[in-house]
Structures are given as structure tokens and as C-alpha cells.
PDB file with one MODEL, atoms N, CA, C and O in Angstrom:
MODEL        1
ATOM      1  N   UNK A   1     127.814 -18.251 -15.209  1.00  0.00           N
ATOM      2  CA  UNK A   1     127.841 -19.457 -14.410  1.00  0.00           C
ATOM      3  C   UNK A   1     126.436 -19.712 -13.882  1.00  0.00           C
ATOM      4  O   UNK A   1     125.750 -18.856 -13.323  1.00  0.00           O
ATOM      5  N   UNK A   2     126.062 -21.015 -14.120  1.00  0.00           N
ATOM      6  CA  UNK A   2     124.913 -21.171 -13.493  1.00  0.00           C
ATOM      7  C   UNK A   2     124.856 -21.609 -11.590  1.00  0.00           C
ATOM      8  O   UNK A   2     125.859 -22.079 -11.053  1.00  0.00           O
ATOM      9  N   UNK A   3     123.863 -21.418 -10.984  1.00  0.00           N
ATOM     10  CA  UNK A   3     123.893 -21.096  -9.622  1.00  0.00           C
ATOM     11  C   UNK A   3     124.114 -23.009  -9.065  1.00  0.00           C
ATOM     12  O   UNK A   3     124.586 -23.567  -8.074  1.00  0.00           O
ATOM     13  N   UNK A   4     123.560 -23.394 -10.171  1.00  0.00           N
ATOM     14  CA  UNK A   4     123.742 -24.891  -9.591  1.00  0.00           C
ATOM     15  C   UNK A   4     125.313 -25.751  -9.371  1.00  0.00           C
ATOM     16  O   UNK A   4     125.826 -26.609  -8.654  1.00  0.00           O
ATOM     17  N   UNK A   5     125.632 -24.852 -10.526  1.00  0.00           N
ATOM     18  CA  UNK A   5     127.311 -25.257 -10.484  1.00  0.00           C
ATOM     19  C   UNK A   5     128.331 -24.555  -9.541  1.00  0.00           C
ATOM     20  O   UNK A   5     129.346 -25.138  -9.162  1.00  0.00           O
ATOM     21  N   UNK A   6     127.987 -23.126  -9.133  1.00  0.00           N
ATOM     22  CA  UNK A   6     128.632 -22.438  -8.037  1.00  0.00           C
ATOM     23  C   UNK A   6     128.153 -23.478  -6.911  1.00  0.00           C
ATOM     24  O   UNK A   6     129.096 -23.953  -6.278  1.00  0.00           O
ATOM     25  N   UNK A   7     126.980 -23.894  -6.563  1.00  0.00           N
ATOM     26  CA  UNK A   7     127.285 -24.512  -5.194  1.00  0.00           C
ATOM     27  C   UNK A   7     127.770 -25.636  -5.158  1.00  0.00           C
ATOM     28  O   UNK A   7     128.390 -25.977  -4.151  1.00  0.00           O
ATOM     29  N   UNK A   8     127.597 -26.629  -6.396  1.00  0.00           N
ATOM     30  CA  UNK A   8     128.133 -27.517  -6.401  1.00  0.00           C
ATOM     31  C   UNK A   8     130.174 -27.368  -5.474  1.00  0.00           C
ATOM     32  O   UNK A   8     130.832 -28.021  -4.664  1.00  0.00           O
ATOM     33  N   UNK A   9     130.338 -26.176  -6.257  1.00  0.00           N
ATOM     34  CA  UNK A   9     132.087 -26.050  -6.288  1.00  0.00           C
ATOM     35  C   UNK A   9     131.936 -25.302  -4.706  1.00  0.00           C
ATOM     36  O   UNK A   9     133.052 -25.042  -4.257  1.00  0.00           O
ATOM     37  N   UNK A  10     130.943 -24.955  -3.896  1.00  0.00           N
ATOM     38  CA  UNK A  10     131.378 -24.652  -3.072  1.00  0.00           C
ATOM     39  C   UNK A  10     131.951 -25.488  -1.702  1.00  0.00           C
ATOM     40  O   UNK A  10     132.668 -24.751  -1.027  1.00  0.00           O
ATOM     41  N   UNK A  11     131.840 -26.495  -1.287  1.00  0.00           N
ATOM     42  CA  UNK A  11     132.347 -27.280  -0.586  1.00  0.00           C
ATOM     43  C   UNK A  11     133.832 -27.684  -1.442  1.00  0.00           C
ATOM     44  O   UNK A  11     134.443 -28.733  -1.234  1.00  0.00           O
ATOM     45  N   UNK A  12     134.215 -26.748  -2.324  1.00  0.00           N
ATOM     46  CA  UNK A  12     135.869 -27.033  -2.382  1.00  0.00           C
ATOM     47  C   UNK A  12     136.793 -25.725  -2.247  1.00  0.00           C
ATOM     48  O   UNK A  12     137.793 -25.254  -2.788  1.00  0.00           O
ATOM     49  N   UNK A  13     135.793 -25.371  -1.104  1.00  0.00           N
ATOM     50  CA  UNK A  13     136.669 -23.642  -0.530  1.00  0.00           C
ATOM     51  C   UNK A  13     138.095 -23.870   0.222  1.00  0.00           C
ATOM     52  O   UNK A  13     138.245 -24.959   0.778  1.00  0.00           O
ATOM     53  N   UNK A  14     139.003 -23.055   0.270  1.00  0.00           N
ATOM     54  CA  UNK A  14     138.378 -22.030  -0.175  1.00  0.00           C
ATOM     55  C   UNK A  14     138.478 -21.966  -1.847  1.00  0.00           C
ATOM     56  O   UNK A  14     138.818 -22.990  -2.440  1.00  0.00           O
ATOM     57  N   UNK A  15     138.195 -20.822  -2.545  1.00  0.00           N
ATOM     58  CA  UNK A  15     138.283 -20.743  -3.914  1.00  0.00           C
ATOM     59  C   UNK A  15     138.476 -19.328  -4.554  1.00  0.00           C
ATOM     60  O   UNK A  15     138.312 -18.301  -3.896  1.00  0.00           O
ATOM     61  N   UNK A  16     138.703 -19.331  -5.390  1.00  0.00           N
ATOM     62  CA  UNK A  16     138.934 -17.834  -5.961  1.00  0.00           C
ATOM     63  C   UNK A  16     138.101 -17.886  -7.005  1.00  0.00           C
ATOM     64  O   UNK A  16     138.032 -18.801  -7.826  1.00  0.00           O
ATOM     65  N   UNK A  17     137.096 -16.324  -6.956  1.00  0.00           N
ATOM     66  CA  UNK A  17     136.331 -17.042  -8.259  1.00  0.00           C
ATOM     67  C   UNK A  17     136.545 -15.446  -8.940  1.00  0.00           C
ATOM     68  O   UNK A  17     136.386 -14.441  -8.249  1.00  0.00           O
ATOM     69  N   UNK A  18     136.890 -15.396 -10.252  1.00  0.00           N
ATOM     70  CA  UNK A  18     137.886 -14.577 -11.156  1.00  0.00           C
ATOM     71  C   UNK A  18     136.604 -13.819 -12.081  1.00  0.00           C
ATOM     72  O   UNK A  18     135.885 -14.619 -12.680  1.00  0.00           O
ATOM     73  N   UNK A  19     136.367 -12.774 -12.191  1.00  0.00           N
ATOM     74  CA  UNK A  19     135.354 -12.103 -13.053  1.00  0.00           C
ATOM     75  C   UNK A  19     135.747 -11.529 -14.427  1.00  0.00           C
ATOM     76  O   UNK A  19     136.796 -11.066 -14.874  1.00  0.00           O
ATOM     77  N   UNK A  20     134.420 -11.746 -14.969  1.00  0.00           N
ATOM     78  CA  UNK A  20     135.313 -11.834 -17.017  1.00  0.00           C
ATOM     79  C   UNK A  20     135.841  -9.917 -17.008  1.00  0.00           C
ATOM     80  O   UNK A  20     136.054  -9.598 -18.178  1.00  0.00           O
ATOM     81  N   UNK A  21     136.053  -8.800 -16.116  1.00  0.00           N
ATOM     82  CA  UNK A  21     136.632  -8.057 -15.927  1.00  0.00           C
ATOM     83  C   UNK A  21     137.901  -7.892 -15.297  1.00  0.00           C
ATOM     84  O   UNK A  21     138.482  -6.821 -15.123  1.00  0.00           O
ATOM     85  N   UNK A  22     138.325  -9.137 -14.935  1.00  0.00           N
ATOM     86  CA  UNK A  22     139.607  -9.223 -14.072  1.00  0.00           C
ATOM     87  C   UNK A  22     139.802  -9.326 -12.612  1.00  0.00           C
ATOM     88  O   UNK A  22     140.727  -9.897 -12.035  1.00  0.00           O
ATOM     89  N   UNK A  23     138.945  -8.785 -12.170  1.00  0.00           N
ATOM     90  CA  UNK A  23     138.650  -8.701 -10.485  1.00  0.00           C
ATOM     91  C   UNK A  23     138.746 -10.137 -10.167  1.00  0.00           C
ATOM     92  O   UNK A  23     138.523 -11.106 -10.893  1.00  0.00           O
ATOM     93  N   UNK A  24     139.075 -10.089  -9.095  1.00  0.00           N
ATOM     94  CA  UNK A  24     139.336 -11.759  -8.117  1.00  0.00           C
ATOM     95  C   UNK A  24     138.981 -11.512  -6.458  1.00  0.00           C
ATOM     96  O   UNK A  24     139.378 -10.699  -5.623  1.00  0.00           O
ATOM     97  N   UNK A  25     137.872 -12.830  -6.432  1.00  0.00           N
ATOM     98  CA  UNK A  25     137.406 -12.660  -4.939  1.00  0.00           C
ATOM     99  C   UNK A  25     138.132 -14.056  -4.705  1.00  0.00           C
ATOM    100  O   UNK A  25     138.321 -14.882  -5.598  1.00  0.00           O
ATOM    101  N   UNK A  26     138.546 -14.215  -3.249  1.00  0.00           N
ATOM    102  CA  UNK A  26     138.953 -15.508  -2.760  1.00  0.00           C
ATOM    103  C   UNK A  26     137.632 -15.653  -1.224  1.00  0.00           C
ATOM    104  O   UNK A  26     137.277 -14.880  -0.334  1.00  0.00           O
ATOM    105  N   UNK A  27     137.301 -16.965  -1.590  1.00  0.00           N
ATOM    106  CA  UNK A  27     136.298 -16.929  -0.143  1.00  0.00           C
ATOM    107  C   UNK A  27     137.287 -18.142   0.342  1.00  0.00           C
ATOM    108  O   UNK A  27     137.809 -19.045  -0.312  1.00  0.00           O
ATOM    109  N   UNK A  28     137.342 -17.841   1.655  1.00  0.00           N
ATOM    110  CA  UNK A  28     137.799 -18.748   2.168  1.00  0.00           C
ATOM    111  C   UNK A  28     136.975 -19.531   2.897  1.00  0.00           C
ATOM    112  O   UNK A  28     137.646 -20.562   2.933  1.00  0.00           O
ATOM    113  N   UNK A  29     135.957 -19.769   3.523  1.00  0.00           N
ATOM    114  CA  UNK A  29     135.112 -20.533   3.873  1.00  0.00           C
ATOM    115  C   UNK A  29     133.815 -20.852   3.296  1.00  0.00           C
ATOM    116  O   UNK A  29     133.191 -19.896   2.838  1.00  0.00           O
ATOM    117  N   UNK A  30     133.282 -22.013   3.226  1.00  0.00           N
ATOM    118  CA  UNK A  30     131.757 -22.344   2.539  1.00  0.00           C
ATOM    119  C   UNK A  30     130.921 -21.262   2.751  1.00  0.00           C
ATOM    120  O   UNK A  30     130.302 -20.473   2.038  1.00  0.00           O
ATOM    121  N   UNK A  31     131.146 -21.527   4.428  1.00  0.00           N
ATOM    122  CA  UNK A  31     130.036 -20.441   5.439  1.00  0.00           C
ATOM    123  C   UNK A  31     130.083 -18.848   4.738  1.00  0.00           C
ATOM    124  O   UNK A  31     129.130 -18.163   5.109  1.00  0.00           O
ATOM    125  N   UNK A  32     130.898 -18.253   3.926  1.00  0.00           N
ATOM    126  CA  UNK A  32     131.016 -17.452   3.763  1.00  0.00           C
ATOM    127  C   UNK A  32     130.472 -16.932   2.319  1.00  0.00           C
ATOM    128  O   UNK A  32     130.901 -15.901   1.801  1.00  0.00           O
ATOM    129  N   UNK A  33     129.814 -17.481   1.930  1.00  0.00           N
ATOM    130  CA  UNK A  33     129.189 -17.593   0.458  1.00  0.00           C
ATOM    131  C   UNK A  33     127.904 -18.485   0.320  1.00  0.00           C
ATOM    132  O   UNK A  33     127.713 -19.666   0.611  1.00  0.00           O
ATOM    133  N   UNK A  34     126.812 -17.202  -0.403  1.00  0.00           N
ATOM    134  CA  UNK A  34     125.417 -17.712  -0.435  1.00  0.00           C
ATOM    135  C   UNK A  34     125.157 -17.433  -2.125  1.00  0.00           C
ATOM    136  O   UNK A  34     125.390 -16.517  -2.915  1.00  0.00           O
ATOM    137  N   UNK A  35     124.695 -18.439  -2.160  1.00  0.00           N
ATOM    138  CA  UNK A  35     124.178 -18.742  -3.696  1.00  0.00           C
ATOM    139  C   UNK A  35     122.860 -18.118  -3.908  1.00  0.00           C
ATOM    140  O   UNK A  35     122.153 -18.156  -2.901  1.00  0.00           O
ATOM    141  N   UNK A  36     122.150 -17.355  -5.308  1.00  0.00           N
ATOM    142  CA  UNK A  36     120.486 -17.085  -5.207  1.00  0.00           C
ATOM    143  C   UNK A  36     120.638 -17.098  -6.507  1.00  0.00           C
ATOM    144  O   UNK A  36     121.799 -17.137  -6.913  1.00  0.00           O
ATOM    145  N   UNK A  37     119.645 -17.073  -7.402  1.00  0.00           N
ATOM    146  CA  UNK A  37     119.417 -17.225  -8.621  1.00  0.00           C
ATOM    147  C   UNK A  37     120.137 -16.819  -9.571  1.00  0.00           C
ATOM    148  O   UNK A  37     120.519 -17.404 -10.585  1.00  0.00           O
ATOM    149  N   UNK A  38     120.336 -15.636  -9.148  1.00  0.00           N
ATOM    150  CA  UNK A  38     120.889 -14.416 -10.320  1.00  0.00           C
ATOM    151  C   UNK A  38     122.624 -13.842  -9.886  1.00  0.00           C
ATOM    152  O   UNK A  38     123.524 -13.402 -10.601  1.00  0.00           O
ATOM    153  N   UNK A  39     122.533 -14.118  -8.282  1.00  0.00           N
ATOM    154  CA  UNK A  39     123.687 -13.815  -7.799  1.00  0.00           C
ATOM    155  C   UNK A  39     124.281 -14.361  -6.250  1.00  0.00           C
ATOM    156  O   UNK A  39     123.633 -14.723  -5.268  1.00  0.00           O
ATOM    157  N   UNK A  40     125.566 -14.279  -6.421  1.00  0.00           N
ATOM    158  CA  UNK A  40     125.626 -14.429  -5.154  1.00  0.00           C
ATOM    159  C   UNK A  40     126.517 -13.591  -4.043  1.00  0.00           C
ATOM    160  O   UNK A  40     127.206 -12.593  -4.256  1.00  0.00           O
ATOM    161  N   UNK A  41     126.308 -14.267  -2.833  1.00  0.00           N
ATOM    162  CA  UNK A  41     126.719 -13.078  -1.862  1.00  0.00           C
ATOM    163  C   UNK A  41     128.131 -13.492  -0.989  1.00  0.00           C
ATOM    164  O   UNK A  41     127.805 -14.360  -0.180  1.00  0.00           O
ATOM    165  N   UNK A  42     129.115 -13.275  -0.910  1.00  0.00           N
ATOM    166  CA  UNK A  42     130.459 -13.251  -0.679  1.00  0.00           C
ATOM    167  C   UNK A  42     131.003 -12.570   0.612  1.00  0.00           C
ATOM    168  O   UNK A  42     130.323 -11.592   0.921  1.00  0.00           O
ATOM    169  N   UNK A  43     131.923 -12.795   1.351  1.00  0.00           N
ATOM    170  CA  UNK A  43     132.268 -12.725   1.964  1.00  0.00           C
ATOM    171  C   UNK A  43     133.601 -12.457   2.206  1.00  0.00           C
ATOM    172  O   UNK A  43     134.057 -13.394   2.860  1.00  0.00           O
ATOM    173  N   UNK A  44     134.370 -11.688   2.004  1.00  0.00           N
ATOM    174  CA  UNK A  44     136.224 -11.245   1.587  1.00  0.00           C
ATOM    175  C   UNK A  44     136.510 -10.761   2.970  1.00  0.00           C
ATOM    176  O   UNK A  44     135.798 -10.318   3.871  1.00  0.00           O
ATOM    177  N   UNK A  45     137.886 -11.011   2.833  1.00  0.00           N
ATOM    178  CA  UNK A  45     138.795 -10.291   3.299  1.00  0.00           C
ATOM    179  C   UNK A  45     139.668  -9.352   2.756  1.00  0.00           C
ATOM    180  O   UNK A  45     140.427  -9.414   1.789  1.00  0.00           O
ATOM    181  N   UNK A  46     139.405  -8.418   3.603  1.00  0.00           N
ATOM    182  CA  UNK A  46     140.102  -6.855   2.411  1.00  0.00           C
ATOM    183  C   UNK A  46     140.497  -6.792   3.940  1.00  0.00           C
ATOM    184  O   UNK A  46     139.844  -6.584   4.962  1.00  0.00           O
ATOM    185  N   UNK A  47     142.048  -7.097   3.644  1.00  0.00           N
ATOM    186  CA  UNK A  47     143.511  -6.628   4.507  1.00  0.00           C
ATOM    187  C   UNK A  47     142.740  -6.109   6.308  1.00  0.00           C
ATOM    188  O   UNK A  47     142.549  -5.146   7.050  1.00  0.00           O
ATOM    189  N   UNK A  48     142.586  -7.312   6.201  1.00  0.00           N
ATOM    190  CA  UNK A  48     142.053  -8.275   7.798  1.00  0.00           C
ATOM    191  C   UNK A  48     140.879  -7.492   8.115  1.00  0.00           C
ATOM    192  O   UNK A  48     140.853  -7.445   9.345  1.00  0.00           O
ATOM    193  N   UNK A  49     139.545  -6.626   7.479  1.00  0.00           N
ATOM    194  CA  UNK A  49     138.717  -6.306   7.154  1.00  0.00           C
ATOM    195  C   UNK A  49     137.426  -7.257   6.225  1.00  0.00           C
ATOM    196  O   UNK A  49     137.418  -7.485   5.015  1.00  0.00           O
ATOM    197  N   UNK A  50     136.599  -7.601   7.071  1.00  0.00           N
ATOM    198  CA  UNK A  50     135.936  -8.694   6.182  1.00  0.00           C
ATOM    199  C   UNK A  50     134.380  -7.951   5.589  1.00  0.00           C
ATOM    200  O   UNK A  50     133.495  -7.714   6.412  1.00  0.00           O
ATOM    201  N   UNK A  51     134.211  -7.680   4.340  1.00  0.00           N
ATOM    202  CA  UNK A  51     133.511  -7.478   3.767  1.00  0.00           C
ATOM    203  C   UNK A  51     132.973  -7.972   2.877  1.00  0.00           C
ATOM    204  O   UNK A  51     133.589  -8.782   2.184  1.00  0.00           O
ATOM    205  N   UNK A  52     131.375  -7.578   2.552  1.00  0.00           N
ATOM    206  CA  UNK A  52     130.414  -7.676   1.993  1.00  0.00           C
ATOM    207  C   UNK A  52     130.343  -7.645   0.395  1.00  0.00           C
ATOM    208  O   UNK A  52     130.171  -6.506  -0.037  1.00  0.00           O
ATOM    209  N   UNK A  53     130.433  -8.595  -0.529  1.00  0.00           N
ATOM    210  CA  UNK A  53     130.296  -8.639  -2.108  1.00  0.00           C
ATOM    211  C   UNK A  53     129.105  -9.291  -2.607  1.00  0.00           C
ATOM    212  O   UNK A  53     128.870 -10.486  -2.425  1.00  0.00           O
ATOM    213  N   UNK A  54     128.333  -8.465  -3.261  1.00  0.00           N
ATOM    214  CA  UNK A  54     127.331  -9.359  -4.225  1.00  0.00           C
ATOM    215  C   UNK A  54     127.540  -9.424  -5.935  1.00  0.00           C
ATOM    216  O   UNK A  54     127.482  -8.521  -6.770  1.00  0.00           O
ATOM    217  N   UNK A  55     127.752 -10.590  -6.049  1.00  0.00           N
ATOM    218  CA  UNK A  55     128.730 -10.554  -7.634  1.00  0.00           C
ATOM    219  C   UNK A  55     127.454 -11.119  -8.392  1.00  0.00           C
ATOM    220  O   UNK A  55     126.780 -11.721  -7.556  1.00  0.00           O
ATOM    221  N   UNK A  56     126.932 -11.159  -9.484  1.00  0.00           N
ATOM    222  CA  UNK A  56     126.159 -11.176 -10.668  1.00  0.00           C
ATOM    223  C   UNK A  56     126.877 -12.491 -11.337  1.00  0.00           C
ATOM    224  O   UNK A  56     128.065 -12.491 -11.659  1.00  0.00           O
ATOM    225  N   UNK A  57     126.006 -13.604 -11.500  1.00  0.00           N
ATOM    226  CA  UNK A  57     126.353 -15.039 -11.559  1.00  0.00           C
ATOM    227  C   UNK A  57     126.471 -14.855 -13.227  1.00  0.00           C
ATOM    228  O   UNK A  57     126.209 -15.925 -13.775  1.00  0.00           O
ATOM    229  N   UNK A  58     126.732 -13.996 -13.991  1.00  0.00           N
ATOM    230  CA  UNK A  58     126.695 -14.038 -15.112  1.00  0.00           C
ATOM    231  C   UNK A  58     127.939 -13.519 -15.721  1.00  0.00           C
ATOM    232  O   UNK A  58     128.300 -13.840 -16.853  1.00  0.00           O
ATOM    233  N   UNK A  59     128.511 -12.808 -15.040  1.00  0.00           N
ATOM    234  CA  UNK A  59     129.856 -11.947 -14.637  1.00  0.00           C
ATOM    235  C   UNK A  59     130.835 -12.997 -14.540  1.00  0.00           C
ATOM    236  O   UNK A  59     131.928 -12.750 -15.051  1.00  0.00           O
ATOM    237  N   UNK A  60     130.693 -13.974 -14.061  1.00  0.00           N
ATOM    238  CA  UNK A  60     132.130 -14.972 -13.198  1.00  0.00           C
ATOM    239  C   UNK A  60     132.351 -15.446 -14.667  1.00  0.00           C
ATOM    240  O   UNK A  60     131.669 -15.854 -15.607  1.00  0.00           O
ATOM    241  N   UNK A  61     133.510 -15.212 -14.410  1.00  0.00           N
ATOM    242  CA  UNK A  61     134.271 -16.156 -15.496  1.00  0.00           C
ATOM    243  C   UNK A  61     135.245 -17.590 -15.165  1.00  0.00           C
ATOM    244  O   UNK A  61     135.625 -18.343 -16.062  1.00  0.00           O
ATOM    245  N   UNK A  62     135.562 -17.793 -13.652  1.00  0.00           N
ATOM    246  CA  UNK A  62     135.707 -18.782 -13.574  1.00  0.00           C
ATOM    247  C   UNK A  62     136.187 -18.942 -12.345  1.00  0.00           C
ATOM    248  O   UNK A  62     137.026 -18.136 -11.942  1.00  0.00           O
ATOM    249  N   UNK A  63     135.728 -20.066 -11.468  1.00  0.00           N
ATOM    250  CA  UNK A  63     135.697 -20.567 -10.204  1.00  0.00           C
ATOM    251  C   UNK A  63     137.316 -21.752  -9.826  1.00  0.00           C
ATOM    252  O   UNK A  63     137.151 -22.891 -10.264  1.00  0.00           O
ATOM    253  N   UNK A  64     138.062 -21.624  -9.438  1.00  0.00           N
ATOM    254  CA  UNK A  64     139.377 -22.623  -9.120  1.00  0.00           C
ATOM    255  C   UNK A  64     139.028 -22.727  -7.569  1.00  0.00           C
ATOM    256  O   UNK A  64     138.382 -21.944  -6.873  1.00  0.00           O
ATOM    257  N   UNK A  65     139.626 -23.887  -7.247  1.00  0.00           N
ATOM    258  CA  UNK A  65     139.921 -24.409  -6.159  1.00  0.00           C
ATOM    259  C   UNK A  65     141.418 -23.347  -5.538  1.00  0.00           C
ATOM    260  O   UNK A  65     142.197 -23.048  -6.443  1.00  0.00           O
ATOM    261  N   UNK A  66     141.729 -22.905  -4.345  1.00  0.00           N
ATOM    262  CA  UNK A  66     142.503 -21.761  -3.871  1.00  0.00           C
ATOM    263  C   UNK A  66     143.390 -22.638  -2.916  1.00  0.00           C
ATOM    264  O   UNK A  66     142.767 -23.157  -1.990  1.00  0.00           O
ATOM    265  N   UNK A  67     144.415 -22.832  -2.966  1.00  0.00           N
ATOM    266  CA  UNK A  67     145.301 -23.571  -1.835  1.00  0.00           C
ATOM    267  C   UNK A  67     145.635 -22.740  -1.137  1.00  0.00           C
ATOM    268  O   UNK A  67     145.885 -23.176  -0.014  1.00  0.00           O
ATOM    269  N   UNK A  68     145.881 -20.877  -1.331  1.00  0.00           N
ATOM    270  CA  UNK A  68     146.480 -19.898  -0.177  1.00  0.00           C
ATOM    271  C   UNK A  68     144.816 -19.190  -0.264  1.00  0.00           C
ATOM    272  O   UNK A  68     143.881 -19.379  -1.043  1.00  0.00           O
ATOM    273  N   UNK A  69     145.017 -18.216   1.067  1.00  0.00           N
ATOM    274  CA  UNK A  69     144.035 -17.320   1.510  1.00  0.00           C
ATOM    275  C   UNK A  69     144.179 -16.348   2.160  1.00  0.00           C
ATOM    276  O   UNK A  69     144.315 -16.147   3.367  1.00  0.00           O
ATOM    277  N   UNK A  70     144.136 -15.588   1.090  1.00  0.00           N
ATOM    278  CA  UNK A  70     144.868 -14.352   1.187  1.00  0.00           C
ATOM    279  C   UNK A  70     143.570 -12.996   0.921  1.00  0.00           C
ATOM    280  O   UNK A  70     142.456 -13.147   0.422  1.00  0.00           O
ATOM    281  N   UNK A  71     143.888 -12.345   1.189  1.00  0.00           N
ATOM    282  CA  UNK A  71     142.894 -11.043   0.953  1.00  0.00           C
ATOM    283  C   UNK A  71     142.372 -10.798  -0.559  1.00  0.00           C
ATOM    284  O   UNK A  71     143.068 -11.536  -1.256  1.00  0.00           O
ATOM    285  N   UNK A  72     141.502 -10.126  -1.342  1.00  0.00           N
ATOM    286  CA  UNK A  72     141.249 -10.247  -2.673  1.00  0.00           C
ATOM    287  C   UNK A  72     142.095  -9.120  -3.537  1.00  0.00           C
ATOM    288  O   UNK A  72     141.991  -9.077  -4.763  1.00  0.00           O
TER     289      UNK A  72
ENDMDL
END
């Protein structure tokens, strides 16, 4: 994924964005996700624990719009 198109999709948080390994992050807020060249930096909830992800913009396999928000 290129970095221009992740931010584009980010003002349609929250979102789940799905990695070509299977893993699934859900961000639930904009504020909670930073875009940089190569990667970006995330913000989860792991079971009311909010932690720290830096995912590799080359990795994502695909970004959806998330209607629930739920932990990853």
C-alpha cells in the first residue's frame, strides 16, 4: 500500500486494516494512526489495553472501513 492512499482512507476510521499474513489491526480513531514513508504507526486496543504497532506499508493487504470496534 502506498502511504498516500493509507491517509487518504484515514479519515474513514475507524478501519481494520488486514495484513497479507492474516493479522488484523482495527484503529478506531484517526488520532490514533500516523502515516511515514515506509510504515506506519498504530494504535490498538488489546482487551482494554491500548498499544503500540508499527506495521510495514508493504505488508497491508487491505484497508476496509470498520462499523464495530472491537479489540484486534
Amino acid at each position: 500500500m502506498e502511504s498516500d492512499d493509507l491517509q487518504k482512507l484515514i479519515a474513514d476510521c475507524p478501519l481494520l486494516i488486514r495484513m497479507n499474513d492474516g493479522r488484523e489491526y482495527r484503529v478506531e480513531k484517526s488520532e490514533f494512526i500516523t502515516v511515514g514513508d515506509y510504515t506506519t504507526s498504530v494504535l490498538i486496543n488489546d482487551d482494554g489495553v491500548m498499544r503500540h504497532v508499527v506495521l510495514s506499508l508493504m505488508n497491508i493487504a487491505a484497508v476496509v472501513p470498520s462499523v464495530a470496534s472491537s479489540s484486534h
